[in-house]
N, C-alpha and C positions, 0 to 999 in steps of 0.2 A: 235821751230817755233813761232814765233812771230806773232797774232792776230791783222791785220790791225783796229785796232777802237780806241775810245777815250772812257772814262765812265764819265759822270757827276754827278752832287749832286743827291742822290736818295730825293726824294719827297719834291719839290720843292714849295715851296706856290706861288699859281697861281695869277699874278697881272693883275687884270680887265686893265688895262692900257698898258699890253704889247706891241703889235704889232708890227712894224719892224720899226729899224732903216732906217736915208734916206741915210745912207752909203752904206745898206747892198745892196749886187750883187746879183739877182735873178737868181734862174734854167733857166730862160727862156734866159738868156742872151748865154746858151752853148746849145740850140736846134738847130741842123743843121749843126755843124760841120763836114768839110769832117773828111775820114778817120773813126777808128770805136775803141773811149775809153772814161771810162768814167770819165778823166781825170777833177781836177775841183771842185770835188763834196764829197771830199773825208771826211770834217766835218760832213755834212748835211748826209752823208751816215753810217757813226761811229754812229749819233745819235741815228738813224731808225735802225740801227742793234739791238745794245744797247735794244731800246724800246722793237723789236722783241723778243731779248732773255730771256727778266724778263718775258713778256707776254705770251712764249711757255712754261714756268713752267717746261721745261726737255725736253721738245719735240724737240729744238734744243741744239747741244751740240759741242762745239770746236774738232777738230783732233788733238789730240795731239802730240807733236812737235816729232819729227822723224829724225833722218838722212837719212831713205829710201823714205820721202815722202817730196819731194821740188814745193815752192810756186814762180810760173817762174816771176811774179811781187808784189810788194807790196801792190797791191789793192785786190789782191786775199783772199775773206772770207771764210777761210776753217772752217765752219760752215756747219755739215748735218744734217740727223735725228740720232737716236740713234743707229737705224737698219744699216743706210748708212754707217756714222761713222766705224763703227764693222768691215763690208765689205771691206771698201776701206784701214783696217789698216791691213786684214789679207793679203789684195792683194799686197801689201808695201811687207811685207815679202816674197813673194815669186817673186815679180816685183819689182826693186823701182818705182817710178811714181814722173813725172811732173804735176802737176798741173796748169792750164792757168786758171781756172774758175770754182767755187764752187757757194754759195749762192751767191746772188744778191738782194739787195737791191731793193727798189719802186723807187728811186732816178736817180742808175745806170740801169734800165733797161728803163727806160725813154729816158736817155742820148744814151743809145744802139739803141733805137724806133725811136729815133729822127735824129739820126746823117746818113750822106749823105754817108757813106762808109761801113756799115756794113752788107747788104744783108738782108736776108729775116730772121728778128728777132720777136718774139710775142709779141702783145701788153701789160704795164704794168699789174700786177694782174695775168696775164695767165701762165707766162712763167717755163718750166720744173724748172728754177734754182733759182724761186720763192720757189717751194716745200720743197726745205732741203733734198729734193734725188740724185740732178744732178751734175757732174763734167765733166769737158773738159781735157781730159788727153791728153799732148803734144807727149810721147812715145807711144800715144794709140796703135799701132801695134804691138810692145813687150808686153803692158799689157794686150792685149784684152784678152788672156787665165787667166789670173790671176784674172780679174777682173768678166769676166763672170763666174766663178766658183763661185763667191763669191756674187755672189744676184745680180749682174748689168747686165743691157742688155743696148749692142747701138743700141738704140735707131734709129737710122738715119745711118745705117753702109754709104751711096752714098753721099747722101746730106752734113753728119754732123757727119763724121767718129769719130773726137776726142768725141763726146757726149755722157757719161753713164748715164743711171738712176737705181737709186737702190731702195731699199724699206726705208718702214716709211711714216709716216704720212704727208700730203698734206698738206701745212704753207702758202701758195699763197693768202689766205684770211687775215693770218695773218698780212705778210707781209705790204698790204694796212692798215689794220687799225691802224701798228704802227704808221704809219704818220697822221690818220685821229686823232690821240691821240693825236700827238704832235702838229698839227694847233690847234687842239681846246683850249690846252692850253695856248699857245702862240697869239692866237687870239680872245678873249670870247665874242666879239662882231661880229666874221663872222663864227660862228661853222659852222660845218659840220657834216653829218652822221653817225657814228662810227661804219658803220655797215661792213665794209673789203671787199666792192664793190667797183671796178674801173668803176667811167666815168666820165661823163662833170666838175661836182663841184669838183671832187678831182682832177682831172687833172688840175681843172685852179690854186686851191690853191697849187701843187706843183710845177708848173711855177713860182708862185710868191714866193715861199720859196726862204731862203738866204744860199749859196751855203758854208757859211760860218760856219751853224749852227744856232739855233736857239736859242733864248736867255735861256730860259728853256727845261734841256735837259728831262731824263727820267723821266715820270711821273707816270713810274709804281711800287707799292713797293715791294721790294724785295721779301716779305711772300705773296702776293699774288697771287690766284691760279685763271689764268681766266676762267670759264667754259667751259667745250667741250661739253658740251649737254645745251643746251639756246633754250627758241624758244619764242615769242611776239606773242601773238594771233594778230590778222587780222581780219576776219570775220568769218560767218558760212551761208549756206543758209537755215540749218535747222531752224526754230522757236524756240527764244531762252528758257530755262526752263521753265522761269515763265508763256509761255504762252504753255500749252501742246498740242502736236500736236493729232488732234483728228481722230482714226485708226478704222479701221472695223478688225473682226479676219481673219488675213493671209494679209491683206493689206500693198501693198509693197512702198516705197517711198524713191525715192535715194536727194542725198544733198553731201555736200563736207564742211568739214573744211578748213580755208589758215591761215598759221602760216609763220612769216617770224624769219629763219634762224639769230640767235644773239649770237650763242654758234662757235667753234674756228673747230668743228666736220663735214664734207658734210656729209649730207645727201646722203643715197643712196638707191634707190631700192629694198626691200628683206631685209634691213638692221635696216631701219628707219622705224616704224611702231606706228598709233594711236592704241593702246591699251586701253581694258577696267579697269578700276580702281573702289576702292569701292568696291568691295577688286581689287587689280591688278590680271591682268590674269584670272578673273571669267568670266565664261562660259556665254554670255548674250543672253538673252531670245530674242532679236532684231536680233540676228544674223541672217544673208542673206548666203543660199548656195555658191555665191559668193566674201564671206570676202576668206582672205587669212585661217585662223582658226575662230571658235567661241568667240576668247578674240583678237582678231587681226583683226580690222575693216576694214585699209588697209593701203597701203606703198604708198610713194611719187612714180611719172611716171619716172623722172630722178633727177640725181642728185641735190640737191641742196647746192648752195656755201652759206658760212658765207655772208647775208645780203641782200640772196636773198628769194622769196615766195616758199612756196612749197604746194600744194593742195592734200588734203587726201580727194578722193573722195570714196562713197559707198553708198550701199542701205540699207534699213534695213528692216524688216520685222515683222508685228505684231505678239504678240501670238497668239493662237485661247482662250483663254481664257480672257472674260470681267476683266482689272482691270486697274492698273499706275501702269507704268514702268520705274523708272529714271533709266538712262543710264549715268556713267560717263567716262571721257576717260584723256589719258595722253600720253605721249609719251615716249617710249622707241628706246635706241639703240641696234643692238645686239654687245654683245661684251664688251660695255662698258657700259651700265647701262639707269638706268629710269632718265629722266631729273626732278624731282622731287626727286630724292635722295640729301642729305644734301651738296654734295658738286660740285652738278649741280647747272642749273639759271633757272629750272620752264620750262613749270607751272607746279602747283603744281595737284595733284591728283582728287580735286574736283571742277578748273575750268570751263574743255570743260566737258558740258553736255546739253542732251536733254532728254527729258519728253515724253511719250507716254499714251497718256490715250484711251483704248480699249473698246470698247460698245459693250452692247450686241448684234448680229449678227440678222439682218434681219429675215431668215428665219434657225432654227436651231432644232434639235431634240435630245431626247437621246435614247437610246434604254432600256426598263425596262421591256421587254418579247416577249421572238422568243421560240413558240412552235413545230416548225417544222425544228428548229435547230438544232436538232440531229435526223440520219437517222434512220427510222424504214422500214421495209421491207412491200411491198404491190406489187400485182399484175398489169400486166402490164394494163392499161385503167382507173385502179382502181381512186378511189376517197380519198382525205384525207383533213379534216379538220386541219386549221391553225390558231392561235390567235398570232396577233403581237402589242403588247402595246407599244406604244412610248410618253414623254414627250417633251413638247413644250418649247425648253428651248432658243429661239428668242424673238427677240421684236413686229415681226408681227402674229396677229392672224392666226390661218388654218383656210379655209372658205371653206363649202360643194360648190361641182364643179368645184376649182378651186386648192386647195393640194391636189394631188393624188399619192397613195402608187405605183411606176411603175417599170417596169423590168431597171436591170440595167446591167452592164459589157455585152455587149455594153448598152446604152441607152437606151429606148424604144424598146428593140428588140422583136419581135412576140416570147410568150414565150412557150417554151415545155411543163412546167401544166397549159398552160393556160384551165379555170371551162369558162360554158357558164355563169355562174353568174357574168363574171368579167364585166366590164366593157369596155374593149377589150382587145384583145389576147397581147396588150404591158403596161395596165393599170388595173391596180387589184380593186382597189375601191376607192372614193372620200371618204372625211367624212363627217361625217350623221348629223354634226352640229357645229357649229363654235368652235374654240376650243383656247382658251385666253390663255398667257405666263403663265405657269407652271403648266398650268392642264394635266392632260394625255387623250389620244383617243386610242381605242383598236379596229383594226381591225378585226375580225374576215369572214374567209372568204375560199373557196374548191380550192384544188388543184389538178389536175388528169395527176397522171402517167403515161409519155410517153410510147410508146407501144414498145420501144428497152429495154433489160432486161441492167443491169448494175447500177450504180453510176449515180445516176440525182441530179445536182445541180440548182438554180436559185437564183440570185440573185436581193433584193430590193428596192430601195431609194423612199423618201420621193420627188416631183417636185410640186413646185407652178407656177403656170401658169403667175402670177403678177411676181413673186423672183426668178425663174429658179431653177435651182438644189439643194438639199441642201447640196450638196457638195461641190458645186461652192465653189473658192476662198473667195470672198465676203461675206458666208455665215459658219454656224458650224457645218453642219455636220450634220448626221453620213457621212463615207467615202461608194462610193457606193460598197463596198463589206459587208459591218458588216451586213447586211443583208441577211442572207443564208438561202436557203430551201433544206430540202436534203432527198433525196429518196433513197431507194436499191428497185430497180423494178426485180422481178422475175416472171419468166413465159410469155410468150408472147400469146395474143389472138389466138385462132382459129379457122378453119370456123365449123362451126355447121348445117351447112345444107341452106335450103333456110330460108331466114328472119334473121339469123343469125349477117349478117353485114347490116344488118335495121338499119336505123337510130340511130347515142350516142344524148343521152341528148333528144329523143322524133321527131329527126329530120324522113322526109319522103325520097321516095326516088326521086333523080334528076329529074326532072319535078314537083313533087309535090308543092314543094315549090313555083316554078316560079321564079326562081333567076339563076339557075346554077350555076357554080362555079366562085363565086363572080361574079355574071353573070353583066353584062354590061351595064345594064338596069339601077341596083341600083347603079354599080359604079357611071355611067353619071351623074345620079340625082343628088349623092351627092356632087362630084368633088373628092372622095376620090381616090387614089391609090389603086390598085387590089392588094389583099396579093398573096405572090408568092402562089404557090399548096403544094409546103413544106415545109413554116411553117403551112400552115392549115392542113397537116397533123399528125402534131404533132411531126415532123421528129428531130426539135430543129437546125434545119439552119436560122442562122438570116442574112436578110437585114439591109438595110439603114432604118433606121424608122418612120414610118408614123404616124399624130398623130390623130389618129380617135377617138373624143370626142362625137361623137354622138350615141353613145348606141345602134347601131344597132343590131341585131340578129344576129351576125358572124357565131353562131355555127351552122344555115345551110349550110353555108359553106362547114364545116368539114362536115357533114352529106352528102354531094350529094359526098364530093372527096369519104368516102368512102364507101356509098354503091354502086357508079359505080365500086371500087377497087373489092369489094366482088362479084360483080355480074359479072366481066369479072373472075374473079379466079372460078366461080362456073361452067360458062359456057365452062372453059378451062379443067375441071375436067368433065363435061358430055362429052366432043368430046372423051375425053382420055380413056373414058371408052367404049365408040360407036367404035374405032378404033381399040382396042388392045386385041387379042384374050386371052381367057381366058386358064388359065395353070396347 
């Protein structure tokens, strides 16, 4: 089988003065021809093959000459991929096969787009027979078993029955930039892009090309291997290195790289990904729950073609630890490799980067002693002293009245050891004096045993009234459980006669006080919320929570729920004995 082209001189020295002859017959003169070939054009199409084949490095490759596989015209470029190729020669042997149409030129697919006779064809750049996968088989209904057995599907069985496409790599990018190769050389005063996009500017310089050929043909040399993995930075909306972006701990912040496609390779989703480098593949401390992995920042949204943009967007996330953090990144393919390996086009491993410099956190603590961290056994009512020493390891002071050590898992919840000493039944104590970055403050302060026997747990955090939580996002910490109280209560109280369930903590009984149960008087006054009856009885059901900073006496409260509780159970225990005959 004989290869419709022509080859020219390889590497041609380029004359600043070329340009076209006024002999030469433009493309533009065969746009609109009825009828539907691409008759004409047959120099100017030898050329761009030509260019296309040194420039695919092996990724396109001739079908070799055959008596079972015949070319039904001359213009027929039985050119595929390597995979296609393969396919279409096992399918020969078991078929023979006509062939009407293989690769296609930028040229003839033009003349196809153009001409008044040929139906519904794809614009230059796009077309399946751009890729180096597709053929038009004339016997296609004898071969269709031969060939779908063998990696091809048609594609269009209704529309475009003769049309297979098989595997191997996508050339359609290629394709365009042989020619944007060959105007530029031939014209060095009107370049063009060479980036293997079809539109306006390529399209009008292959209008004016001469249907004849161009005075210099190939200008690619023979050893040379174009990249499949290329990429040109663009921009970033991150802040670039030199100026570090400045993070709070845990503070989130998203941004996108745009790199435009310069390698022979699409991009593709899941495939194409910005990777971290310095070292490559390392675990980075910026990492966002939502990267694709922790060295995998992220992947383009669709594909992208040889010379088009593609945007790696993501978010990243600070560490909780004050310090700088450069982050560098690069790009890898999967499959075929990092575009910074030696016989990729970049970039290279220590371009795309950003800077992260971490401060220390507003409001932040360590823990450096929980004495009531591990459970000891006490009676139910009972009382236990606790010491919780924490260091200030923020940038803002603790100030008496306004840091307070408060129940936590939930929030400020009314707590089950809440001491009449706390400061309220959801807030354990303020401290007793301003306390500067790195000093320590030790609470000390009474816990009392919920009255159900079992496992008692409470949980503490640190809340500044200025800084919020210090677990908050924004802030360092501790997390609100690292603070734990933990009791084993055994034995539960019981009634001991009258007076017995008198007043805990010195309270009187209901009327005494003049409040009742959280009686309404002092709610109104204050504007506070009434605590339910069961958290004031210690029961350990928590509400929504209220935040009572005013140091009231709560524990008359607990005092009136129960000695009304003792003194309705006393008076249930005389009727029962006034009623029930003795035995």
């Amino acid at each position: 089988m004989v290869l419709a082209m022509t080859t020219t001189a390889s590497c041609a020295a380029v004359d600043e003065h070329v340009g076209q002859r006024t002999d030469e017959v433009a493309v533009s003169t065969l746009r609109g021809r009825p009828g539907c070939t691409t008759v004409g054009a047959e120099a100017l199409s030898a050329q761009l093959l030509d260019e296309m084949l040194c420039l695919s490095a092996g990724r396109l490759v001739s079908v070799p000459s055959s008596a079972r596989i015949t070319l039904t015209h001359p213009r027929v470029h039985a050119v595929l991929s390597p995979a296609a190729r393969d396919g279409l020669v096992r399918a020969a042997a078991v078929t023979p096969l006509r062939i009407n149409s293989a690769f296609r030129t930028l040229v003839e697919q033009w003349l196809l787009f153009t001409a008044a006779g040929c139906g519904r064809v794809a614009v230059p750049g796009s077309s399946n027979h751009e890729t180096g996968r597709a053929v038009d088989i004339d016997n296609y209904s004898a071969a269709r078993a031969a060939m779908t057995a063998n990696g091809f599907v048609q594609s269009y069985p209704v529309d475009d029955p003769v049309h297979f496409d098989g595997p191997g790599d996508d050339a359609r990018a290629l394709s365009v930039r042989a020619f944007q190769r060959l105007w530029n050389a031939n014209n060095p005063t009107d370049r063009i892009s060479e980036d293997g996009a079809w539109g306006p500017m390529t399209q009008a310089r292959l209008e004016r090309s001469p249907i004849e050929g161009f005075r210099i043909g190939r200008v690619c040399g023979m050893t040379t291997i174009e990249p499949r993995l290329r990429a040109q930075f663009v921009m970033q909306s991150f802040p670039v290195a030199s100026a570090p972006i400045e993070m709070t701990p845990g503070q989130e912040l998203a941004g996108f790289f745009e790199l435009r496609n310069t390698g022979t390779q699409t991009w593709m989703p899941g495939a194409t990904y910005l990777a971290t480098t310095q070292p490559r593949d390392g675990a980075s401390p910026l990492a966002h729950p939502s990267w694709p992995m922790n060295n995998r920042a992220s992947t383009v949204a669709s594909a992208v073609a040889m010379g088009a943009t593609g945007r790696f967007a993501f978010t990243i996330r600070a560490p909780m630890t004050p310090g700088d953090y450069p982050q560098y990144f690069g790009m890898v393919h999967t499959g075929v490799g990092w575009f910074s390996d030696p016989t990729q086009g970049g970039p290279p491993d220590n371009q795309l980067q950003i800077r992260v410099r971490v401060g220390r956190p507003n409001f932040a603590a360590q823990v450096v002693r929980n004495s009531c961290g591990t459970a000891v056994t006490v009676a139910a009512g009972a009382t236990r002293e606790c010491v919780v020493e924490l260091r200030n390891t923020g940038a803002q002071s603790w100030t008496m009245g306004s840091t307070h050590l408060a129940s936590s898992e939930p929030r400020e919840h009314a707590s089950a050891f809440a001491h009449s000493s706390w400061v309220s039944p959801r807030r354990v104590a303020t401290v007793s004096t301003t306390v500067a970055t790195n000093a320590t403050h030790t609470f000390t302060f009474t816990i009392r045993a919920p009255l159900t026997t079992g496992s008692a747990i409470e949980h503490l955090n640190l809340l500044d009234d200025t800084g919020g939580w210090f677990s908050d996002m924004a802030n360092g910490g501790p997390t609100d459980d690292a603070i734990a109280l933990r009791l084993e209560v055994d034995g539960a109280q019981t009634d001991a006669g009258p007076g017995a369930d008198a007043a805990i903590d010195g309270a009187t009984e209901p009327g005494d006080s003049g409040a009742g149960i959280d009686g309404s008087r002092d709610a109104n006054a204050r504007g506070d919320a009434s605590i339910d009856p069961r958290e004031a009885s210690g029961c350990g059901c928590r509400t929504a929570p209220t935040h009572r900073r005013d140091g009231r006496p709560w524990i008359a409260v607990l005092s009136a729920i129960s000695a009304a509780v003792g003194f309705a159970a006393r008076s249930v225990r005389r009727a029962r004995r006034a009623t029930v005959p003795p035995r």
